[in-house]
N, C-alpha and C positions, 0 to 999 in steps of 0.2 A: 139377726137372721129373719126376724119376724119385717124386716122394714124391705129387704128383700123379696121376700115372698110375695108381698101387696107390690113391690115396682115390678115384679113378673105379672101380675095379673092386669097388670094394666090393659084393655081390651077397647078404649075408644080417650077423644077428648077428655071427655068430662069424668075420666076415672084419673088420665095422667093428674088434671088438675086438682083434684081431690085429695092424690097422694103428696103432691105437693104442698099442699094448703096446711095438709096433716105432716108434714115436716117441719113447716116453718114453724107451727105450734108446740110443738114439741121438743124443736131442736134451735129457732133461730133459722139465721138464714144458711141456705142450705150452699153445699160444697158444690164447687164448678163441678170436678167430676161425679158427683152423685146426680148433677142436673143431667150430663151427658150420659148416664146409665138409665135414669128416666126417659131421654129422648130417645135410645135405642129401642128401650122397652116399647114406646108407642111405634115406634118404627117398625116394629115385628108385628106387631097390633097391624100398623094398617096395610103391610104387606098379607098377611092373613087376609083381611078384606079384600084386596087384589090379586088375588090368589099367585103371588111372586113365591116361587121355592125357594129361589137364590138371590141372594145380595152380596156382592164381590167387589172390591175395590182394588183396582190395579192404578197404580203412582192416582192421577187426577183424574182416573176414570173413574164411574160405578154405573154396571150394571146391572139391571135388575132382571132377573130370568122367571120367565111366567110359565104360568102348568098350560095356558093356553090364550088364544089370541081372543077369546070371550070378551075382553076386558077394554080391549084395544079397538080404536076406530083411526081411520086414515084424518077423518076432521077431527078427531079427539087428540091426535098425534101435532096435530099444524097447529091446535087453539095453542097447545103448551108449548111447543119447539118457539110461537112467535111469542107468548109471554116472556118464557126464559133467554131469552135473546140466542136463539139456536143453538143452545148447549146438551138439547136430544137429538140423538138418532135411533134407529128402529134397525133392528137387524133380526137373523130368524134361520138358527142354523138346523137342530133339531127342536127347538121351542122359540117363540119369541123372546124378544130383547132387546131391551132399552138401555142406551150406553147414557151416562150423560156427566159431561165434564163439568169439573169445579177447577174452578181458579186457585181458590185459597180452600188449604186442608181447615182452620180454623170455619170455614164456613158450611163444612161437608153433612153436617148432621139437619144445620137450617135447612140448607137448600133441598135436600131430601126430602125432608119432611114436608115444607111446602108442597114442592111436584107431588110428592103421592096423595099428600092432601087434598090437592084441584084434583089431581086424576080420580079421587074418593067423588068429588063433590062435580064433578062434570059427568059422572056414568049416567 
């Protein structure tokens, strides 16, 4: 329960990596899907930071639904739609929203995390 607790509290990089560090210590190397419960963890972290309410995945979509377009810029939209080889869109029914397709389910957590990571490190 206690290893739990600390992969919720994860709040930035250098705490997922921490928790990490403090697993393989303790435990060896660690379980794929305990790795994948860490990456969610930092994923809610740095949705918090981007003030995203909602994370939604429909078949190879995911969406991410913002409290407000604060966060969002038309050149901030184009830097990452051309890094990620245009697998963003931008829509905006009662809040903004960013759709953005994955190829491969195995790859859904990476790629995630990268986008919100640039979109962290480009505001």
């Amino acid at each position: 329960m206690e290893v739990y607790k600390k992969i919720a509290s994860i709040f930035d990089y250098e705490s997922k990596m921490d928790i990490i560090d403090e697993l393989i210590d303790r435990f060896g190397d660690v379980p794929k899907n305990v790795e994948n419960l860490i990456q969610v963890a930092y994923i809610k972290a740095l949705a918090r930071k981007l003030k995203i309410t909602n994370v939604k995945q429909i078949d190879k979509d995911v969406f991410l639904h913002f409290k407000n377009a604060d966060v969002l810029s038309l050149e901030l939209l184009k830097e990452l739609n051309m890094k990620y080889n245009n697998i963003i869109s931008f829509g905006s029914i009662k809040e903004p929203i960013l759709k953005i397709k994955i190829n491969k389910n195995s790859e859904l957590l990476q790629v995630l995390t990268n986008i919100m990571e640039d979109f962290c490190s480009l505001q």
